[in-house]
N, C-alpha and C positions, 0 to 999 in steps of 0.2 A: 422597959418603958421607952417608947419611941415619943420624938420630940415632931408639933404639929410641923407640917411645911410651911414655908410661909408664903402668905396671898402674892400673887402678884401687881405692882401696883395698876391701876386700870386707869388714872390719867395722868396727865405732864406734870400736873400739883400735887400728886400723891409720891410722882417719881420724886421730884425734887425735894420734894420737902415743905413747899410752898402748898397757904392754902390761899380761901378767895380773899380774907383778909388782910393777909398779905401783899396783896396786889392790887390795894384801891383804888390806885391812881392812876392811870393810863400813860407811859412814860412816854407817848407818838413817836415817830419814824420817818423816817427818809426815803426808806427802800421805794423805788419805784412799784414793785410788786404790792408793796403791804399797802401801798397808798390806792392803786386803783382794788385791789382786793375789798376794800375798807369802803370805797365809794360805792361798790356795786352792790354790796354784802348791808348797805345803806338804805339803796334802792329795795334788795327784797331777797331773800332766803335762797342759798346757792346750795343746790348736791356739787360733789369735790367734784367733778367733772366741768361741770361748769364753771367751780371756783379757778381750774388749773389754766381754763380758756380765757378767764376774762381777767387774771393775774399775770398770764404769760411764766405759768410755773410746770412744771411734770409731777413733782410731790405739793397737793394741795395739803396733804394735813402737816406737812414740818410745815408750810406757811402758816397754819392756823395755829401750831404750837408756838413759834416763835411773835405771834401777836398775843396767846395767853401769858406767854411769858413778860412782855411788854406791858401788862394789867388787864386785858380784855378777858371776857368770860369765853365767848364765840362758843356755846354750848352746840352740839351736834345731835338733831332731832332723828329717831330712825323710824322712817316712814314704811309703809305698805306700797309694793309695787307691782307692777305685772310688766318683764323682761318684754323683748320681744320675742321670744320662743314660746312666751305664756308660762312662764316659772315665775310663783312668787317670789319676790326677792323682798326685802329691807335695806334700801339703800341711806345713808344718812346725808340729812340736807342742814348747814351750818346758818347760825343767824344770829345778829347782834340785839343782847337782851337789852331793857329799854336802860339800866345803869350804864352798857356799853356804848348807848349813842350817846345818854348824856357827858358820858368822858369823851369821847368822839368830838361831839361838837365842843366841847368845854377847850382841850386841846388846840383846834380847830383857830378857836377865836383869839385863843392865842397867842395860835401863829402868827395868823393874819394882823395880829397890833402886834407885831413885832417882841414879844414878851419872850422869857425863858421857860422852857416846858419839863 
């Protein structure tokens, strides 16, 4: 009798051990990166490419794992593309669910009165 393999886990909450209820509160951040990451990603739905440009990072997804880890969802949608060679691809475009702006701005407000976050 052979024993099943086992799954690999398929995201940072599963690595860790951590689920979404675990993380409901949005812990915010300092990092220069996670802050403008977080304003842009505010504005409107980033593919990692563009997350890495307007972060000023090279690994855009350790950014995004190290703000799920911080409580954010930042779910990764995988869209339908046409490359420019004309191959389809699915490339995935990240974006903050509407819980994660509410902690966003909750945080935010915060700050800004001087409060402990």
């Amino acid at each position: 009798m052979t024993a099943k393999p086992k799954k690999k886990p398929q995201t940072v909450a599963a690595d860790t051990g951590l689920s979404k209820e675990h993380k409901a509160k949005f812990t915010g951040t300092d990092n220069p990166r996670h802050l403008r990451a977080i304003a842009a990603l505010l504005r409107r739905p980033l593919p990692r490419e563009n997350l890495d440009t307007v972060a000023g990072c090279s690994n855009g997804p350790e950014l995004v794992a190290e703000l799920r880890r911080r409580g954010l969802e930042l779910p990764c949608e995988r869209i339908n593309f046409v490359d420019r060679d004309g191959f389809i691809c699915r490339p995935g475009v990240y974006f903050l669910t509407e819980p994660d702006r509410r902690k966003v701005h909750q945080w935010n407000a915060q700050r800004k009165q001087g409060g402990t976050v």
